[in-house]
C-alpha positions in Angstrom: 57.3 -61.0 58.0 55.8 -59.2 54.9 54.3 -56.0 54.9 50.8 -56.1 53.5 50.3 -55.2 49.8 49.8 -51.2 49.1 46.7 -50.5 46.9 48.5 -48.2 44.1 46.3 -45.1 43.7 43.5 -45.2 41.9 42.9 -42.9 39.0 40.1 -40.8 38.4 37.8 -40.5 36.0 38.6 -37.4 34.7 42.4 -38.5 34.9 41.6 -41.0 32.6 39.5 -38.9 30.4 42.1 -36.1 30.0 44.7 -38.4 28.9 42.4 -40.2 26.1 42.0 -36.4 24.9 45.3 -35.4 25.4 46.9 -38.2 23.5 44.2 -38.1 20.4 44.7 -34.2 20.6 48.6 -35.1 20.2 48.0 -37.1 17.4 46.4 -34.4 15.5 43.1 -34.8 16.4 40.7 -31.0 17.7 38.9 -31.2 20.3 35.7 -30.3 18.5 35.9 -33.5 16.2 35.9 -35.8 19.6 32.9 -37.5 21.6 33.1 -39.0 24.7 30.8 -41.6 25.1 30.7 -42.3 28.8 28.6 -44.4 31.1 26.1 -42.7 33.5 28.4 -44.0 36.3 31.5 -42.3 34.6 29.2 -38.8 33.8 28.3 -38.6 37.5 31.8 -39.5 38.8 32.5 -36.6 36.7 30.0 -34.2 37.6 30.4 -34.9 41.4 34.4 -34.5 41.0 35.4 -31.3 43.5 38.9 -31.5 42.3 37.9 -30.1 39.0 38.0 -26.2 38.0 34.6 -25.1 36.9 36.0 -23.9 33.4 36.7 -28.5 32.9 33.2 -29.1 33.3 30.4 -26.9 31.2 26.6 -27.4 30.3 25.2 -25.7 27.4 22.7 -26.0 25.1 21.3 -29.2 26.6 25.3 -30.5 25.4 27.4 -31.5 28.4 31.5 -31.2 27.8 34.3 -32.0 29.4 37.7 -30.0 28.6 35.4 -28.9 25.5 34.8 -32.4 24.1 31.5 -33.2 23.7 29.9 -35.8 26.2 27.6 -38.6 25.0 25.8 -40.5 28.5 24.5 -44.2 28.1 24.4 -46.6 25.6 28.2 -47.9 26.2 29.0 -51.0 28.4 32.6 -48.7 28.8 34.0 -45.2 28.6 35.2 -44.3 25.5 36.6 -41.3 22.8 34.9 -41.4 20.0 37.5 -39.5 17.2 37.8 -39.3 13.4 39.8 -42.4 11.9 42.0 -39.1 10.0 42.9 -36.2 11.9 41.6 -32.8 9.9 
């Protein structure tokens, strides 16, 4: 008799997001020159995350960010980082 199939964890939003900034910010990319360009599902999954320190999340001057990249709601189909093509 098999067991039934385990569901493998499911990542997070802002799982997912950190990595797309961590590996463009390892290729030589700031912080400051990215854009995420998320869905409005994706923005509220993120805004309604408790795991998350307040310091990940901050609201100012009408700009959302998330680990001090800029956030961009709407107007995708997907979640994605927007980034220079060259790293300055």
């Amino acid at each position: 008799m098999t067991s039934p199939a385990r569901e493998s964890p499911r990542i997070t939003t802002a799982t997912r997001l950190k990595e797309l900034i961590e590996a463009a910010e390892a290729g030589g990319v700031l912080r400051e020159d990215m854009v995420l360009r998320l869905t409005f599902g994706d923005v509220s999954q993120l805004k309604r995350d408790a795991s998350l320190a307040l310091e990940d999340i901050r609201f100012a001057g009408g700009v959302m960010r998330f680990l001090g990249v800029k956030i961009e709601q709407g107007g995708v189909a997907e979640s994605i980082l927007d980034r220079p093509t060259k790293p300055s």
